[in-house]
C-alpha positions, 0 to 999 in steps of 0.5 A, spaced: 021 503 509 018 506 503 020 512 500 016 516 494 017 514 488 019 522 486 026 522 491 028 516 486 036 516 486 041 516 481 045 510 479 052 512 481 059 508 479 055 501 479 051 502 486 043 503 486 040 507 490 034 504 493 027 506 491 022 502 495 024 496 499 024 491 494 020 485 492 024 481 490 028 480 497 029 478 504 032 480 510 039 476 511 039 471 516 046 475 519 041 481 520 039 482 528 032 480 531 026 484 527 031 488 521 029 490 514 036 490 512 041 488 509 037 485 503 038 479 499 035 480 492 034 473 488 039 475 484 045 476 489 045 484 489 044 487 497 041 492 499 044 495 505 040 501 509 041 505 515 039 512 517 044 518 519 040 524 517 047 527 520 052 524 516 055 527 509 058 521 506 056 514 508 059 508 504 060 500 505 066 498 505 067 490 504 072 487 509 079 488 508 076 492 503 075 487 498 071 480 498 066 477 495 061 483 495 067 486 491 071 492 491 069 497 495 069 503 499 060 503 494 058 510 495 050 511 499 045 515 496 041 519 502 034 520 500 030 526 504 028 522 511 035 520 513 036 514 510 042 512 506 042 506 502 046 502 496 045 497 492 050 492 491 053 486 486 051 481 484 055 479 490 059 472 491 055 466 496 058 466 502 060 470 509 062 477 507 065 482 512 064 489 511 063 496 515 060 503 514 065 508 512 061 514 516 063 521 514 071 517 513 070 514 520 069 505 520 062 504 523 059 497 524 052 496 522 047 497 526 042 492 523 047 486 522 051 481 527 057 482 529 063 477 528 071 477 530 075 478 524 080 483 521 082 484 528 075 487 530 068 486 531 065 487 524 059 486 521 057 481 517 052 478 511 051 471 510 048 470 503 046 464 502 048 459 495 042 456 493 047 450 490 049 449 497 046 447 503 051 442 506 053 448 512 045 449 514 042 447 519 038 441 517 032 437 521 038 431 524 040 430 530 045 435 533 052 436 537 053 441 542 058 447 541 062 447 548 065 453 551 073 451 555 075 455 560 083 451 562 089 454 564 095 454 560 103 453 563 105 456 557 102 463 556 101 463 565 094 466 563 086 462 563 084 460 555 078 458 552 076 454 546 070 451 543 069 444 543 064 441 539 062 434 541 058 430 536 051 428 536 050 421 541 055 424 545 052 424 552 048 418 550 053 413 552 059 414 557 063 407 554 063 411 547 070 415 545 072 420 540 077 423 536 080 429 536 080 435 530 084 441 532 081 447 527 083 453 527 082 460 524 085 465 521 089 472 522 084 477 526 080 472 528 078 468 534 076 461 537 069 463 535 069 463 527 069 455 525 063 456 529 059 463 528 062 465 521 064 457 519 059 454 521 063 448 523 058 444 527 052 444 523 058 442 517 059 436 521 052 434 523 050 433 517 056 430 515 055 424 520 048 423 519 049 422 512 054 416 514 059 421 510 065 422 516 065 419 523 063 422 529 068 426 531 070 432 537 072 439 533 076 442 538 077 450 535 082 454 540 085 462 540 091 462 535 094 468 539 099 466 544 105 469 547 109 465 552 108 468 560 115 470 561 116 473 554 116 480 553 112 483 547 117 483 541 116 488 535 114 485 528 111 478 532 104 476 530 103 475 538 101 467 536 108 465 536 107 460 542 101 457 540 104 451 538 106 450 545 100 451 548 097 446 543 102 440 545 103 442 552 097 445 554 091 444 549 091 437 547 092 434 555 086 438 557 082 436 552 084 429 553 082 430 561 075 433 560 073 429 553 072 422 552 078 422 547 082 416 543 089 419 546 092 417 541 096 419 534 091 415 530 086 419 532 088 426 532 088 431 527 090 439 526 087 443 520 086 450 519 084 456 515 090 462 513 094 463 519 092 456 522 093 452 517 101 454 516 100 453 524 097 446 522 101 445 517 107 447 522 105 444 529 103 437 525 108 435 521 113 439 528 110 433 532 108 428 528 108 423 534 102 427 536 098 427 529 097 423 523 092 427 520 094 435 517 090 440 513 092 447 510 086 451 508 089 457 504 095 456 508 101 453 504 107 455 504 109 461 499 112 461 492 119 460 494 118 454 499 124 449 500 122 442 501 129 440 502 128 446 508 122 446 511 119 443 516 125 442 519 127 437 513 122 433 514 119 432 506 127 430 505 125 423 506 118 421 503 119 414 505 118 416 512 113 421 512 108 417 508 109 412 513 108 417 518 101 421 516 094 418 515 092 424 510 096 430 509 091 435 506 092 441 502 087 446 498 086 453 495 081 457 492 083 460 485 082 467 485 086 466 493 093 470 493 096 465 496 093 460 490 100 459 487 104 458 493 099 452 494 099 449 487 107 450 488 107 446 494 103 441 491 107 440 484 113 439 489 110 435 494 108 430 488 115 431 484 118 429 491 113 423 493 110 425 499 102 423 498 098 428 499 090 429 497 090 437 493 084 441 492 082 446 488 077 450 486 073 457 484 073 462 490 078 467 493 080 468 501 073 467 504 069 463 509 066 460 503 072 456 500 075 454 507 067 451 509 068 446 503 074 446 506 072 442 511 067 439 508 070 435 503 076 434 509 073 431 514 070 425 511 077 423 510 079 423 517 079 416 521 078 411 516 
């Protein structure tokens, strides 16, 4: 869409307001078939447009109101055709959430993709690291991302998980795999490691590099309650989701799949909320994994190693023996950042061997990808 140079807008509290459709720009590859906008300048701004000739005030609102687009609500200019538009940043490389805020009310973005997080579907925008490529898609061979339907004793409903099988998988019946159990984090689903992580195409390059060994990702709901138990207030609704994964998930997984059942070759890992659930259905049964990863989800600032877990890093002798990796990380800018490295000093004083990472980033898809990416080739070997 071009506007006459004369209804040219006003530059208003650090946001653009577009002129003409950029040059310097290209649709975001999170954009529904056939959409102009979003835009992504070479630059790293964004352009955002939709038309609501109705509409007093229109704004972008980052998810959660602030992430790596920055912090919003950026006000939208209305030039005389209807059209609203903002441009934005330089904004951060990675996945973003945001909305429309449209005369106050939330809206999603009529041009963008919708992916589950905050507890809603949300538009998103991906905007691509020209430094980073290791989560596209690349001319390698490919695994599959399965869609599991099982039923769970312990929630007394149907479940679904995705299950990524890697490359070579149907190739040959003989050939058995180990097992990742990743998860998401708060207000997001079984989707994300997929749509907004880009788990499988992280692990296709990966194995085809010879960098990690070809594994299955098993990628569940978080949320579970048990079947009996009745709503309680103040309860994130997950609280059985640990039962559900030792009780239900991994003997389902180990039906249906060509899995190696056994501790050696299982791991869990996790993203915010699913790496404290990784963190405590791991080290909780250790006679299950050997293999824990907590992506921006350590414990908090006043951790006690001499409490928690159940006590379990009382005796670092033990817990060595007993995991293969014990894996943490945290992007520096993340709230959660000095629980981390806290956890981190004291699992180092305390002699349980552990493998930290730390980095640029905040609480963002961006930082948990790399996760991943530096995770996986440590597991298995």
């Amino acid at each position: 869409m071009h506007f006459r140079p004369q209804f040219a807008l006003l530059l208003i509290a650090g946001v653009h307001a577009l002129a003409q459709a950029p040059v310097d720009s290209q649709p975001a590859s999170s954009n529904v078939r056939g959409a102009a906008f979003p835009r992504i300048h070479t630059d790293r701004r964004v352009t955002f447009q939709v038309k609501a000739p109705g509409a007093r005030n229109v704004q972008v609102m980052p998810g959660g109101g602030s992430n790596g687009l920055g912090k919003g609500p950026f006000d939208m200019a209305k030039s005389p055709d209807g059209n609203w538009s903002a441009t934005i940043g330089p904004v951060q490389p990675g996945f973003h959430y945001y909305w429309l805020l449209v005369d106050g009310v939330p809206a999603n973005d009529p041009a963008s993709e919708t992916y589950f997080g905050w507890g809603r579907q949300s538009s998103g925008i991906d905007v691509p690291d020209l430094a980073l490529d290791f989560y596209e898609p690349k001319n390698v061979p490919h695994g599959d991302v399965h869609i599991h339907w099982y039923s769970s004793n312990v929630t007394g409903k149907m479940r679904r998980a995705f299950v990524y099988t890697p490359p070579g998988y149907g190739a040959s019946a003989r050939t058995h795999f180990p097992v990742l159990y990743l998860q998401h984090g708060a207000g997001e689903s079984e989707r994300g490691w997929t749509f907004q992580g880009r788990a499988n195409f992280i692990l296709d390059n990966l194995i085809a590099a010879g960098k990690a060994v070809p594994m299955i990702v098993v990628m569940d709901n978080g949320y579970a309650t048990r079947g009996d138990a009745p709503p309680t207030a103040g309860q994130r609704g997950n609280e059985a989701f640990g039962e559900v994964v030792i009780r239900d998930l991994i003997p389902e997984i180990d039906r249906a799949y060509r899995t190696r059942p056994d501790r050696l070759h299982r791991a869990i890992a996790g993203l915010s909320m699913g790496g404290g659930q990784a963190l405590a259905t791991g080290l909780g049964a250790l006679d299950t994994f050997s293999h824990i990863g907590a992506f921006s989800g350590a414990a908090g600032r006043n951790m006690d190693l001499k409490t928690a877990s159940g006590g379990v890093f009382t005796n670092a002798e033990a817990l060595n023996k007993r995991l293969k990796l014990f894996w943490i990380g945290c992007g520096e800018g993340d709230s959660l950042f000095p629980g981390a490295k806290r956890m981190h000093e004291e699992l180092g004083r305390a002699g349980v061997r552990h493998t930290w990472w730390e980095g640029p980033g905040l609480h963002e898809w961006q930082v948990w990808r790399k996760h991943l990416h530096a995770f996986a080739p440590l597991l298995f070997r």
